[in-house]
N, C-alpha and C positions, 0 to 999 in steps of 0.2 A: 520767394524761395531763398533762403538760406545759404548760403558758400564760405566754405573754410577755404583759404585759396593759401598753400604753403610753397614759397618761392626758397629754394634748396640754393645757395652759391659753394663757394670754394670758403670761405671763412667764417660765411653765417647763415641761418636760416630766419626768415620772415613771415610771419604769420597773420594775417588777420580775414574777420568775419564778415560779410556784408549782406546784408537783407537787398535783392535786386526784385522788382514785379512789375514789369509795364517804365511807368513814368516814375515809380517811386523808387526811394534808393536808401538804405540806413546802413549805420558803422556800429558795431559793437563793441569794435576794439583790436589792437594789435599787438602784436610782441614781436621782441628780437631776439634771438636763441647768438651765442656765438660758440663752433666748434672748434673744440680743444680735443687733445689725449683725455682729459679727464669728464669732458663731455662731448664724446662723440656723437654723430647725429641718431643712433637707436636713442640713447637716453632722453635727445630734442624729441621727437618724435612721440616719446612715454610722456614726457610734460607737456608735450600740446594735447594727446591722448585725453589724460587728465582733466585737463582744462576745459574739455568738451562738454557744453550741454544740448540738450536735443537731440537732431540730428541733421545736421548739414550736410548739404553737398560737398566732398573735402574734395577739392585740384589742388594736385600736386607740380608745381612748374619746376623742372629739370632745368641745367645748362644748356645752353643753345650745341654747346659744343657736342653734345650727345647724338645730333640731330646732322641728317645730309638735306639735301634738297635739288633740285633742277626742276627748270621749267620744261613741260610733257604737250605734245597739243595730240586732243583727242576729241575723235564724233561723238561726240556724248553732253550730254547736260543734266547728267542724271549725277550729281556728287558720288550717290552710292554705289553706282556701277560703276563709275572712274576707282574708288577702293578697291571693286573686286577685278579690275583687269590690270592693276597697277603693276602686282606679282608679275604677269607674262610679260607687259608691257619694258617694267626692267632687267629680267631677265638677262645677264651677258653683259649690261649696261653699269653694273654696279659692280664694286670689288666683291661684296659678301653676296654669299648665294642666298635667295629671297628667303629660303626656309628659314633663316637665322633674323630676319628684320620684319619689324612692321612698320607697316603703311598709313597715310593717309595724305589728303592734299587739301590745297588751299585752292579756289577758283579764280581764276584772273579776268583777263578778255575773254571772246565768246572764243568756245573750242579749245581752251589754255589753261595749265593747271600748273600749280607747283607741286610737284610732289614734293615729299616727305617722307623721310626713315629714318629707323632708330635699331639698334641693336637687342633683340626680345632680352639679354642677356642682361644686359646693363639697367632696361627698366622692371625686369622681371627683382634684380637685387633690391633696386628701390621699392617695388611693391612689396617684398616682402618684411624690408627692417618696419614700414608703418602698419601693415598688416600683424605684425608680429607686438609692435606696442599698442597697438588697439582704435588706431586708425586708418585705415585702410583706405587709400584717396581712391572715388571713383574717377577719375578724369586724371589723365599723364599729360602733358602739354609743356610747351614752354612758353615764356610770356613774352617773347618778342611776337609771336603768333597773333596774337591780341591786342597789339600799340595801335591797330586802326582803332581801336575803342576807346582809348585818352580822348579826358574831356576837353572836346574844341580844338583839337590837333587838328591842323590841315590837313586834309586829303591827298595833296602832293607832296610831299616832304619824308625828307633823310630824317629818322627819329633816333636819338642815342642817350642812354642813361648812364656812362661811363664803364658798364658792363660786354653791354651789347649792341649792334649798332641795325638797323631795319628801313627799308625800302619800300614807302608807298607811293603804289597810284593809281590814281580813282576812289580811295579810300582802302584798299585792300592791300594789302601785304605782300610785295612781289622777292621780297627778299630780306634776309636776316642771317645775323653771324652773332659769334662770341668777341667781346676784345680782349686783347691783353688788361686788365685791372691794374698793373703796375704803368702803363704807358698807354692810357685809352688813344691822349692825340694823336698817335703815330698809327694810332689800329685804325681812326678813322680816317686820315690823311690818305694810307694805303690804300683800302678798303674802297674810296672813293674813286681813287686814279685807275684801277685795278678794273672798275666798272666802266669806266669812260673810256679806258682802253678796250672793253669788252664791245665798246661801241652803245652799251647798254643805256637807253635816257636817265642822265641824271637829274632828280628831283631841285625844284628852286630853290630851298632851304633846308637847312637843318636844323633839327628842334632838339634843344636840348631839357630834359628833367633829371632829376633825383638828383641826389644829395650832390653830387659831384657834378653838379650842371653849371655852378660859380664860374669854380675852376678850372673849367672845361673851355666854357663862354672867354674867360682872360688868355688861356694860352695860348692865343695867337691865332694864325689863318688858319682854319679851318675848311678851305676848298668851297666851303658855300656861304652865302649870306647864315648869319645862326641867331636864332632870338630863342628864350626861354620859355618851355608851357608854363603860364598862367594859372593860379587857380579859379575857376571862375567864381563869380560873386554866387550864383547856386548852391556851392560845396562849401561856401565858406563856415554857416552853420554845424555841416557835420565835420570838418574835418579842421575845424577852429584857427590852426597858422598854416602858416604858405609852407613850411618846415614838414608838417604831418603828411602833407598834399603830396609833397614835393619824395617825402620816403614811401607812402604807398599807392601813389597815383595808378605806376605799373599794378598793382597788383588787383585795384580799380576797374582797368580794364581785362582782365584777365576773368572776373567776376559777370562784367556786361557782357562780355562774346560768349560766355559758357548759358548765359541767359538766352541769348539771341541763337545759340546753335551754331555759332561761327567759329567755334572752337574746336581746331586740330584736338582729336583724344586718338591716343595710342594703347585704347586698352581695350585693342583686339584679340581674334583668333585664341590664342593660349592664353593671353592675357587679359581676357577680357572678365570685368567683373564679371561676379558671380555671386556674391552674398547676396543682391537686392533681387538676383532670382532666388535664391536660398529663402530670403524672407520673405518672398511673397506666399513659395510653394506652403510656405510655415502659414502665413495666414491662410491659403485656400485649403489646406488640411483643422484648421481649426474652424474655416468655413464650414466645411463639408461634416464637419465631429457635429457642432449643433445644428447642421440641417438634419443627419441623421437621428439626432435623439431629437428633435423636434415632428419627424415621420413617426419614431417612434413612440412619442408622447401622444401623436395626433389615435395613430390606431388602439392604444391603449385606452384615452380615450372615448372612441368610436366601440370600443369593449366595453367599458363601465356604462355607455349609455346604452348598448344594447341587452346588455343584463338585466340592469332596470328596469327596461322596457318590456322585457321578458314576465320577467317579477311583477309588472303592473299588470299584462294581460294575463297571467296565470292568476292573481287575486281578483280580478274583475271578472275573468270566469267562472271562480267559487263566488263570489257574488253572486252572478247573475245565477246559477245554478239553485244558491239558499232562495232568491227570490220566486224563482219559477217553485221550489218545493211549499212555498208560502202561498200562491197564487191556487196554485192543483198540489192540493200534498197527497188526493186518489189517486194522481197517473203515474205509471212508470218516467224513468228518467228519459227524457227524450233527449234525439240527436243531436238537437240545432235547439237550444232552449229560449232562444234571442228569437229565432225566425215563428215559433208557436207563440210567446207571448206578441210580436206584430201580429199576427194572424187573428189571434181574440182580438186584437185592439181593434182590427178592421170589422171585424164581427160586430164589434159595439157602433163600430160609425157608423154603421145600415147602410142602405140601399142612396145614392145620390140623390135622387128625387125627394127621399123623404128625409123626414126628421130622424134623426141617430139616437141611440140610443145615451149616447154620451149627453146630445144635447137636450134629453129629456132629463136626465139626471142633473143636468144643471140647473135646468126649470126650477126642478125640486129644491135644490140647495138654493138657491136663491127664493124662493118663497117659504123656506120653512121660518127664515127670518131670527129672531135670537129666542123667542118663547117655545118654539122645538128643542128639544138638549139634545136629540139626536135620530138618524134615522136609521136602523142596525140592518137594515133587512129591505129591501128594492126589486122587485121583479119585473120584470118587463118581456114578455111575451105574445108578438103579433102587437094590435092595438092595447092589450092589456096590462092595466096598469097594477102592481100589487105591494103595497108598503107596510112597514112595522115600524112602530118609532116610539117616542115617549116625549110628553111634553109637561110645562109646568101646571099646566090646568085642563081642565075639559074642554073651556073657550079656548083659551091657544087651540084646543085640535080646532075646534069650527071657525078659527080664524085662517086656519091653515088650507082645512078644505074649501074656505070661500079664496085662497089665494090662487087656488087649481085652477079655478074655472075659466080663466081665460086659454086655457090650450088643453082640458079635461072637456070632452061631451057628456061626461056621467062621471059622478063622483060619489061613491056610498060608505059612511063609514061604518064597519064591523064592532066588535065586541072593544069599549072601553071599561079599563080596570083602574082604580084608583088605590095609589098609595098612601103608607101610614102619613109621608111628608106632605102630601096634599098632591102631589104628580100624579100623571096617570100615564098607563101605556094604550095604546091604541092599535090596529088595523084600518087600514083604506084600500079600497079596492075600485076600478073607473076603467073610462076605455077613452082613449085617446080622439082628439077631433078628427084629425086626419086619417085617423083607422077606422071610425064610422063614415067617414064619405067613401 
């Protein structure tokens, strides 16, 4: 998956691309926007706009400072029913009345959450100037949210980038603020004592990254042991100096936690996207456009092959009609022309016991042999046998009646005629073997 991750400050905007899926990780690239009078951040926003191909997942990380928080403990272990009782639960609890804020929390210990709110007001302005240049972030967050996801950051440790300063433990995010950017040491000094006075446990070290991590590191005590994140030898490839690491590491993790679903998103209730339902319903309407004219294709279809098929048995029944008037061209037209031509056919088979009448006329066609030219005329009545044919000589006929005689009892032939070409026509007349026993 894809992530355009845009980190919004007070002087500049940050941007870059990350390919996140499992174990694998890729950078496409980054930019720095910085806002001025004569580029304010609508005009950022039309250049990253621009800039865009595909379609990433665009998070957009707000100031921390936009953001309240307190820790809530609640019977639940369902993240998303902790969202939906947040509303009652702060209730009385908060300056702003719920209607005006949304929600969401970060999980701690078992039963323990931090909640989280923002003003609909403030992120509703920001959704709309990127919505309005033509990218529209699905995910509102801010990226102190996500520092448990820097790579190889300890699990217990004070995390501070000179901007903001964050509280993990267990690997999870128990707390985060904005600092002063003019005097971060003094925001983390306070920030510190502020907690320890809370009684709250403070974490063994502080870990310092981005740009301003040097200078942070030199100016003195710092309330905890401080060492610097590292870039690990893994990232070195994509992320080429410790310098590229070190400016967009935050935004790194902002990319891995929106992966893993550990990512605060404030684009609820009224704010909650809505294009990626807009395009889906876009795709299921163009689903449903071709399933429909593919129904429609299908019965259209299911028409042209019933036509057809119409069309073939209305010419197969003037067929069969021309043949039955070929067959009997004395009888009236019958009803069933199909079921009268079966009926002679059975007529010709005879009686099961005996020989058919078909299989007598085979006899003959197979013993008239090639010296017969043909036999026009075949009767068969009872045992009696009665033929008319023409052959190429007199002998062909006496070759022909000696070929009777194995299934003829009597074989006599009648009146031969002889042609000018030397043929002659003939009659035979006999009675069958099995019609004289």
């Amino acid at each position: 998956m894809d992530y355009l991750v845009i980190q919004v400050e007070s002087q500049r905007v940050l941007a870059a691309r990350f390919g996140v899926g499992g174990t694998s990780l890729s950078f496409s690239g980054a930019a720095e926007f910085e806002i001025t009078e004569e580029q304010p951040l609508s005009a950022i926003a039309g250049r990253i706009a621009a800039g865009i191909d595909g379609a990433p997942r665009v998070v957009l990380c707000l100031s921390p400072t936009l953001f309240a928080q307190r820790e809530v403990e609640l019977p639940l272990d369902n993240l998303r029913k902790v969202r939906e009782v947040l509303p009652g639960q702060m209730q009385g609890e908060i300056a702003l009345p719920v209607e005006e804020v949304v929600f969401d929390a970060l999980p701690l210990e078992s039963g323990r959450y931090l909640a989280l709110w923002a003003r609909k007001a403030d992120l509703g302005h920001a959704i709309d100037t990127f919505r309005e240049a033509g990218c529209e972030p699905q995910v509102i967050t801010s990226a102190p949210f996500a520092w448990n996801f820097l790579p190889e950051c300890p699990a217990d440790a004070a995390v501070c980038d000179g901007t903001a300063l964050a509280i993990m433990s267990g690997d999870r995010v128990t707390f985060a603020r904005a600092l002063d950017a003019a005097e971060p040491h003094q925001g983390i000094t306070a920030t510190l004592a502020a907690l320890e006075l809370a009684e709250a446990p403070l974490p063994p070290r502080l870990v310092l990254f981005g740009e301003r991590a040097a200078e942070l590191a030199a100016s003195g005590d710092l309330a905890l042991p401080t060492e610097r994140l590292e870039m690990p030898h893994a990232l070195a490839p994509l992320f080429k100096t410790d310098q590229a690491f070190q400016h967009l590491a935050g935004l790194l993790a902002v990319a891995r936690a929106c992966q893993a679903g550990a990512l605060p998103d404030f684009r609820r209730l009224e704010l909650a996207w809505t294009a990626g339902d807009a395009a889906l319903r876009k795709k299921l309407m163009v689903t449903a456009s071709l399933l429909a004219a593919a129904v429609i294709l299908l019965f259209v279809s299911q028409g042209l092959k019933y036509r057809a098929a119409k069309a073939d048995l209305t010419s197969l029944d003037k067929s069969i009609a021309a043949i039955y008037r070929g067959i009997f061209p004395g009888r009236p037209k019958a009803v069933d022309e199909v079921a009268e031509v079966k009926g002679e056919i059975r007529k010709l088979a005879g009686p099961a016991e005996g020989s058919s009448s078909l299989d007598v006329f085979k006899k003959l066609a197979e013993a008239k042999g090639t010296t017969i030219n043909g036999l026009y005329e075949a009767e068969l009545e009872g045992g009696n046998l009665r033929v008319k044919g023409d052959a190429r000589s007199a002998q062909a006929v006496n070759e022909f009646k000696a070929a009777l005689a194995p299934f003829m009892a009597t074989v006599e032939l009648g009146e031969v005629k002889s042609r000018p070409d030397g043929s002659v026509t003939f009659t035979l007349v006999g009675t069958l073997k099995e019609a004289r026993k």
